[in-house]
Structures are given as structure tokens and as C-alpha cells.
N, C-alpha and C positions, 0 to 999 in steps of 0.2 A: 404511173402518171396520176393513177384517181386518187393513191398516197399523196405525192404532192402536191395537188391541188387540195386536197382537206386540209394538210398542215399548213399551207400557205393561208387558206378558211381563216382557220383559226387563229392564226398571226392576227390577222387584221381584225378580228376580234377583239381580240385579247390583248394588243400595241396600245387602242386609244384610253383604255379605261388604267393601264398600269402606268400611262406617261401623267398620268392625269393625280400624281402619289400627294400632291400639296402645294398651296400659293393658287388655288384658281378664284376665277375671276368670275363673278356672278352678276347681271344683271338683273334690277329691282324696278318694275314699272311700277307705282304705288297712284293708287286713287287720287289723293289730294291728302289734306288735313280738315275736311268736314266737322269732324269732330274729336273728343278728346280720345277716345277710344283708335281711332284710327291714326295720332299720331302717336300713342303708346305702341303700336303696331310697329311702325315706322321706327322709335327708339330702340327696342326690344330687338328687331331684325338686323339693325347695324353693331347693338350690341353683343348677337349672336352671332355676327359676321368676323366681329375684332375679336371675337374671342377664338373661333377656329382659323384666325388666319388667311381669313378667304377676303380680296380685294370683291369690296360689293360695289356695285357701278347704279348709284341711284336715280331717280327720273319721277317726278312730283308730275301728274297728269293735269291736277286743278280740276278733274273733274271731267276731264271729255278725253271721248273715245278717241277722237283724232291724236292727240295727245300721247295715250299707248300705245297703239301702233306704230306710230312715228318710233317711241322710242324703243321697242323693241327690236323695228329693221335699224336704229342706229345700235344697239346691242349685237347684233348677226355680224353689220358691217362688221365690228371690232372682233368679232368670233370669241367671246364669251363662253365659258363654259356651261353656262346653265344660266335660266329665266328663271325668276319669280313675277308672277300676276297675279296682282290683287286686280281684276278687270269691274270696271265703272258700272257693265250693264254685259245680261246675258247672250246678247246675240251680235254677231257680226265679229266673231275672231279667226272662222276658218280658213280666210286667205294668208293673211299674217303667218298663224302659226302653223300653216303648209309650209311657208319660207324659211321658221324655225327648225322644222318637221327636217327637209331639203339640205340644211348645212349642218344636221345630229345635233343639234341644242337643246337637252331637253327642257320641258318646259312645265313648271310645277305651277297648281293655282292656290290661291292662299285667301281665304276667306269664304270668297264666293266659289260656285260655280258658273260654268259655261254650255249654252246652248252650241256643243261642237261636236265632231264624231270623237271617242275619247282616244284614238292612237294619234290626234294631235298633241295630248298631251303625258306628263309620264303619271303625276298623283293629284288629287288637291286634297287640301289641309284646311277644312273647313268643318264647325261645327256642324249639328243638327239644327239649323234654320229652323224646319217644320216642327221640331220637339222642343226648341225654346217656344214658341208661341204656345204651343200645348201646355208647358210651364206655366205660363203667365196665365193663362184662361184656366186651367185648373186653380190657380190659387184663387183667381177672382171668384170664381163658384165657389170656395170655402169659404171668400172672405164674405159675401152677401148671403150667405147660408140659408138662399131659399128665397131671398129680396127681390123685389122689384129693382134692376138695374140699368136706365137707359145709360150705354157707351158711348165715347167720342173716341173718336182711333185716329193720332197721327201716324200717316205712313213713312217709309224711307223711299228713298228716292224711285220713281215712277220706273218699273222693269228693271229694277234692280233684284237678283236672286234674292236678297234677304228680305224685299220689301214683299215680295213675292210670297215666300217660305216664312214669314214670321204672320203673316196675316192668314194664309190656310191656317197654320196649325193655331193660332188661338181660335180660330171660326168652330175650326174641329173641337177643340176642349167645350164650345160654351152651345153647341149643336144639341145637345140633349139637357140645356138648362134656358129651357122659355123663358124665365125670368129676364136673361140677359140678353139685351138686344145691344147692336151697331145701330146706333141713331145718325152719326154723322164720320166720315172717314175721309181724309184727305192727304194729300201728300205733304211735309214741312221739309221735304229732304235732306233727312239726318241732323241736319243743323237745329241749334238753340234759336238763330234767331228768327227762322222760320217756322221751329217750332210754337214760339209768343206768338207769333203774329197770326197762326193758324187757331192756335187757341183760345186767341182773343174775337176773331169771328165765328168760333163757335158757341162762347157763352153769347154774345149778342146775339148769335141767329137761334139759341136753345135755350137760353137761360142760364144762368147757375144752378139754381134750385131744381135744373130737369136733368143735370147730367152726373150721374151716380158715380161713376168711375173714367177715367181716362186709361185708353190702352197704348202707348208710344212704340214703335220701332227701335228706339233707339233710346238712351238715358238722356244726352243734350238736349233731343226734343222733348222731354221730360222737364227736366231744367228750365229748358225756355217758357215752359207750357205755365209752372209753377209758379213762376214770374207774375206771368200774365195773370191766372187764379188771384193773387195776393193784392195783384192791383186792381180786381174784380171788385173787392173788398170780402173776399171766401177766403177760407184756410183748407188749402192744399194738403191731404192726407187724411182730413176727416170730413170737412163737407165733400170736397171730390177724391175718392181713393186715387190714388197713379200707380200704377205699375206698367213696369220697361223694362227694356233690354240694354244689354252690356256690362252692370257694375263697373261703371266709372267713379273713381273718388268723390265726383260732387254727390252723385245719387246716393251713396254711402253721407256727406253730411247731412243733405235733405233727411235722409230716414232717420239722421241721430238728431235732426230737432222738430220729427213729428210732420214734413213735408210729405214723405214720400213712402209708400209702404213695403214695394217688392220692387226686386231686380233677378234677371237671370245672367247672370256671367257670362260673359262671351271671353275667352281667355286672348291675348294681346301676341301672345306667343304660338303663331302660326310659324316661326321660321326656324323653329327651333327642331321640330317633326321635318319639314322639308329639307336642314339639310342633313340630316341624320338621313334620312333618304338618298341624297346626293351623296354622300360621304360611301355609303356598303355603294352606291352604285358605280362611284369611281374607283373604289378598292377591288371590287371583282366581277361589274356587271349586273347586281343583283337588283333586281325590276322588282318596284313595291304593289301596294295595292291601290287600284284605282281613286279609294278615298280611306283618308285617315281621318279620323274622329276626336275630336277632340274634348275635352271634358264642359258638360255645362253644368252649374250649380245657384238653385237658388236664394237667397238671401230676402230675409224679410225686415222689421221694425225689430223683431225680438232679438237681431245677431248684435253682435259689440262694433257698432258701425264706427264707432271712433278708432278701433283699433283695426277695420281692416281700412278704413280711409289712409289709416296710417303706412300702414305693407301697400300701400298703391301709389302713393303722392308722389314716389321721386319715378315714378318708371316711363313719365314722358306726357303723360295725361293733358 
């Protein structure tokens, strides 16, 4: 009897992940398209979808949480083999993805993290947020090499894990260089054109001539920021150094005509780790690692920005 009850175990084990050999159906909650980085996200992940075959079931949030939720209990409804969340803000997923939890869906996050207990979800696929900013704040300490540098810091969206994780770790980098202070820090939320508009009440309320470097969350608010700078009547990249996140194709032309100095790479291809994940987990069970890492790489004035503008322009930007 305690024989057929193990093999029977194991049946139901072993039934859902072998029925599961090709053609599944994945649903894709996505932030929005904030910025260009985030719909090369969005290209890259449907391109990685058509290429394994896998029906991807997508869902644009625009930016509010009510928005993913909704669409991932309409993802359950359909019984979907598997979730992707890129999720807007860290907190408030644990109900939802109990319900995922409840009908075996697993559930992968992709960019960010979540404030959740983590057997709601199976990995996420998300850079080191805290060691890009440490990127950024280490190069600004090399690039003022000892200078008196007052900061302007646009942030990314308010309780957002990267606005969160990008703003520690440059604080950390620039912690044992007094030189370099945060004079003024605000949110522009990811966007360009809250990033000008942010930027533009910061030269009125500090000056041009008081703000040494600008620190961005993100490249578009870099962009946006640049803008604003030029109509200051300043030149962006030498009166105010900028350095940001993502390596988006524009930050890449900004640097090739003296705008823009640094960027840290935030890579576009988060879905490509997630379902090479899903794939050993359908073929035989195999449970990955809580988080997969993904590569970040800095880029300065001195790389051939023409040419990596170039390897980026068609991939959805």
C-alpha cells in the first residue's frame, strides 16, 4: 500500500512538468513603457518568446499596480503556464501571488524585486541595482579626482526597488569621498520628461555654476536632464558631468557628441535567463536559484559610442 501510494506521489509529480514538453503559454505583466530601456525590455522578451515557441500573453500596466494584479488574476483565470513580473513597486504582491502560488503557476520577476516571502515566487532575473549605483559613484570619484563636487540626483520612480537600490549604492561609492555631496535629490520618475522638468528646478533653485555633476536613475532622465542643461545656456558633460543608468542608444549619442560621460548597462534581456529557467523546469522539475544575476557593464566617453549606438538602435529602444 505505502508502495502505491509513493508511485502514485510520484505520478503527480512527474505528469504536470512532462505534459508541459512545448507550445506553453506564458503570461507577461509589464510596467508600462516609461522609458526606452523598458520597452527594449518588452521587444527583446516577445522576441525571446517567438523564438522558443512559447504563446506570451502580454498586459501593459501604464504604471499602476492595480493594473498587474488585475492582469495577472486574468492570467490564473486562463491557466497560463507561467508569469513574468516586471512589478511597478515593491510591496503589496503577497495576495495576488498566493492566488498564483494556489493554481501552481510559477511565478518569475524580471527586473525588479519584491517585498514578498520568496516561496511566492520561483526566481527573479534582475541585475545588481545596489552595484550599479556603486558603478556610477565610483566613476564620479575618479572623474573629480579629489574636487569639490556639489550633486543633483534625479530618482526613479518613488518605492520603486531600483530607485531604492540605485540611490544606496551610489551614496555607498561616494561615503568616504567628502568632496562629493547630494545637494538636491528628487524623483522625475524614469521618464525624460520629468526628468527636464526636474532638472530645470534644480538649476533655478542651485544654480548652474553650483552643480558639478548630475547623478540619474535612469538614462531618459539623463536625456531629459541634458535638454534642460542646454537650454540653461551650459554644456552638458563639461560644465555639468552626467552620469546614469541603463545604456540606452540615446545616452550612447549624447556621449559621442560630448553630452554625456557615463552609463552603466542595465541589459534589456531579462527574459531570456527566465525562460531558460522555465524550460529545465518543464522538462524535468528543476527549481533554480532564487536570483539570477545578470551582467552589468560600464561605458564611458572613451568607448566607440557610435558603434555600440549602433548594436542597440533596432532592438525596440
Amino acid at each position: 500500500m505505502n508502495i502505491l501510494k509513493s508511485l502514485l506521489a510520484s505520478a503527480a509529480i512527474l505528469v504536470p512538468a512532462m505534459a508541459l514538453a512545448g507550445g506553453e503559454t506564458v503570461g507577461f505583466s509589464q510596467i508600462g513603457s516609461e522609458s526606452g530601456w523598458r520597452a527594449a525590455e518588452t521587444t527583446v522578451t516577445k522576441q525571446q518568446a517567438e523564438a522558443r515557441g512559447i504563446n506570451l500573453k502580454f498586459a501593459d500596466a501604464q504604471q499602476k499596480q492595480e493594473n498587474q494584479i488585475k492582469a495577472i488574476r486574468g492570467f490564473i483565470a486562463q491557466g497560463v503556464d507561467a508569469i513574468l513580473l516586471a512589478p511597478v513597486v515593491a510591496t503589496g504582491w503577497d495576495e495576488v501571488l498566493e492566488e498564483a502560488k494556489d493554481a501552481n503557476i510559477p511565478v518569475i520577476l524580471l527586473d525588479r524585486n519584491i517585498d514578498a516571502p520568496e516561496d511566492l515566487y520561483m526566481t527573479a532575473v534582475t541585475s545588481d541595482q545596489v552595484h550599479e549605483g556603486m558603478v556610477a559613484g565610483n566613476w564620479l570619484k575618479e572623474a573629480v579626482a579629489g574636487k569639490d563636487c556639489p550633486v543633483v540626483e534625479l530618482q526613479g520612480t518613488t518605492g520603486s526597488s531600483p530607485a531604492i537600490a540605485r540611490k544606496k549604492g551610489f551614496e555607498e561609492a561616494i561615503a568616504d569621498a567628502p568632496n562629493i555631496k547630494i545637494t538636491r535629490s528628487q524623483t522625475g520618475d524614469f521618464t525624460r520628461a520629468q526628468g527636464k522638468v526636474v532638472m530645470e528646478s534644480f538649476l533655478k533653485s542651485e544654480g548652474g555654476a553650483n552643480i558639478c555633476a548630475l547623478y540619474a536613475h535612469n538614462d531618459d532622465m539623463a536625456v531629459g536632464a541634458i535638454q534642460a542643461i542646454k537650454e540653461a545656456g551650459l554644456k552638458p558633460g563639461e560644465d555639468i558631468k552626467i552620469v546614469s543608468i541603463d545604456s540606452v542608444p540615446d545616452i550612447h549619442l549624447a556621449m559621442k557628441a560630448g553630452e554625456a560621460n557615463a552609463t552603466v548597462e542595465l541589459t534589456p534581456n531579462m527574459a531570456g535567463p527566465a525562460f531558460d529557467v522555465l524550460e529545465a523546469y518543464w522538462k524535468d522539475g528543476t527549481m533554480p536559484a532564487k536570483w539570477i544575476q545578470t551582467e552589468s557593464k560600464l561605458y564611458t566617453s572613451a568607448d566607440d559610442n557610435a558603434a555600440i549606438y549602433e548594436s542597440k538602435k533596432d532592438l525596440g529602444y
